[in-house]
C-alpha positions in Angstrom: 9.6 19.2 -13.3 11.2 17.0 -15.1 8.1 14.9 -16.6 6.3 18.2 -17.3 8.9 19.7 -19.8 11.4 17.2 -21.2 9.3 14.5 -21.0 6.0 15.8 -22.1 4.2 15.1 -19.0 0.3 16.1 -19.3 -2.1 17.3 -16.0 -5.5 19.0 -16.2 -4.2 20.3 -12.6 -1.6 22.2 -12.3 2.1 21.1 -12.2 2.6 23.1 -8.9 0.7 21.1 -7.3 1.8 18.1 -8.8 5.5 19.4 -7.2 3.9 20.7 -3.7 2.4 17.1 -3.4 5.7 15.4 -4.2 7.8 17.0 -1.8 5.1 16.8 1.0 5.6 13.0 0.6 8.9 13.0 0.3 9.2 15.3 3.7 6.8 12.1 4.8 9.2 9.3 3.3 12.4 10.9 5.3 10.0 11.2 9.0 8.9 7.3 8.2 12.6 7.0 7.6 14.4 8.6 10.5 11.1 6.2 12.5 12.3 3.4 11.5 16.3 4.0 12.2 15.3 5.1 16.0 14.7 1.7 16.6 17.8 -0.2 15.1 21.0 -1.0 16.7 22.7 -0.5 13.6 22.6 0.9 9.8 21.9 -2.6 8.3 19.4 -3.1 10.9 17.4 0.0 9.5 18.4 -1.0 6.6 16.1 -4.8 6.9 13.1 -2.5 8.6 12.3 -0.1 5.3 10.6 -3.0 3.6 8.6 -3.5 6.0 7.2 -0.1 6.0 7.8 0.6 2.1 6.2 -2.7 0.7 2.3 -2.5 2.1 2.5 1.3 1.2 3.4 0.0 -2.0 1.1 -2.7 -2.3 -2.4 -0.8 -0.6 -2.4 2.6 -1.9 -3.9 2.0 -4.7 -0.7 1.8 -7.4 -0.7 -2.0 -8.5 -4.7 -3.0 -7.9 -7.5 0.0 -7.4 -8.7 0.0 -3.8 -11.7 -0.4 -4.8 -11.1 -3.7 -6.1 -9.7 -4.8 -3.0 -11.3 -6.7 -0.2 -13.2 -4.8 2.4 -10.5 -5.4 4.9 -7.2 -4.6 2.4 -9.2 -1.6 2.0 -9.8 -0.2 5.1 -5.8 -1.0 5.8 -5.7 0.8 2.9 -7.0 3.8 4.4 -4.3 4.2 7.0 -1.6 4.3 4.8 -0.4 7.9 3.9 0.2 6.7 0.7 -3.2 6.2 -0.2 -4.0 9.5 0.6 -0.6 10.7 -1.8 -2.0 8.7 -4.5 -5.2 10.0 -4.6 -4.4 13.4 -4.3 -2.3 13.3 -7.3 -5.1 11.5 -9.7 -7.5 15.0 -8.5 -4.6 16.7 -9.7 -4.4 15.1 -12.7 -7.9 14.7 -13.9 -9.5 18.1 -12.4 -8.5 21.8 -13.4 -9.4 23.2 -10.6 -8.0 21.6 -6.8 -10.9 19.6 -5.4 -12.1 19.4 -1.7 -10.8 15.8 -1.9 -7.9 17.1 -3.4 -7.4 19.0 -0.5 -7.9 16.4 2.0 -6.2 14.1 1.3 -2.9 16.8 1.0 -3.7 17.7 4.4 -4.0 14.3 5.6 -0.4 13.2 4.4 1.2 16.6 5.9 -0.6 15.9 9.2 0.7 12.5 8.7 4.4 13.9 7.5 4.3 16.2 10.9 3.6 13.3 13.0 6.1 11.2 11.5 8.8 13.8 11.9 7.8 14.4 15.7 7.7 10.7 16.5 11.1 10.4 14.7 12.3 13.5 17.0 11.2 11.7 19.9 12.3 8.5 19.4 15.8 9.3 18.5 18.8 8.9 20.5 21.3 11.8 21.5 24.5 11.2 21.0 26.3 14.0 22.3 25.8 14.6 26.2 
């Protein structure tokens, strides 16, 4: 909200979507999260694991090189990332008026991939009142 009006912030899509698709990956950012602390000892510990799961999002989604320059197996590593799917969503929103059928994908395929996340994370997790 805040690019769109103080900061001048220009979509051909609509800056709803822009939001709905934000908040869908960050509701996937906190299930990747809460994955990765289920399986260390200690807050440091999940601390050291983020990287791990943040860099090749980072790196093969599409943000620093196009996947389409990458080579054929980056690319289809690509593909499983959820942030590739994010990423693409967003440039649909931004270059197309109207939400596209890829557009709607790929939203679907990062909630599918938040709701998985967040049930894995449920799973995994220890209780620790009896």
């Amino acid at each position: 909200l805040v690019s769109f009006w103080l900061l001048g912030f220009d979509t051909a899509g609509s800056p709803a979507w822009v939001f709905v698709i934000a908040v869908v990956n960050a509701v996937l950012g906190v299930g990747l999260g809460l994955l990765c602390s289920a399986f260390a000892r200690t807050e440091f510990q999940a601390v050291q694991f983020m990287p791990l799961v943040i860099a090749p999002q980072l790196l093969l989604a599409g943000i620093i090189v196009p996947r389409a320059l990458m080579p054929d197996w980056l690319e289809w590593i690509s593909n499983v990332m959820p942030a590739s799917y994010a990423l693409e969503a967003l440039q649909q929103v931004g270059a197309n008026p109207e939400l596209t059928a890829t557009a709607v994908r790929d939203i679907v395929v990062v909630i599918g991939c938040a709701i998985v996340a967040l049930c894995l994370a449920a799973a995994t997790l220890r209780r620790r009142t009896p």
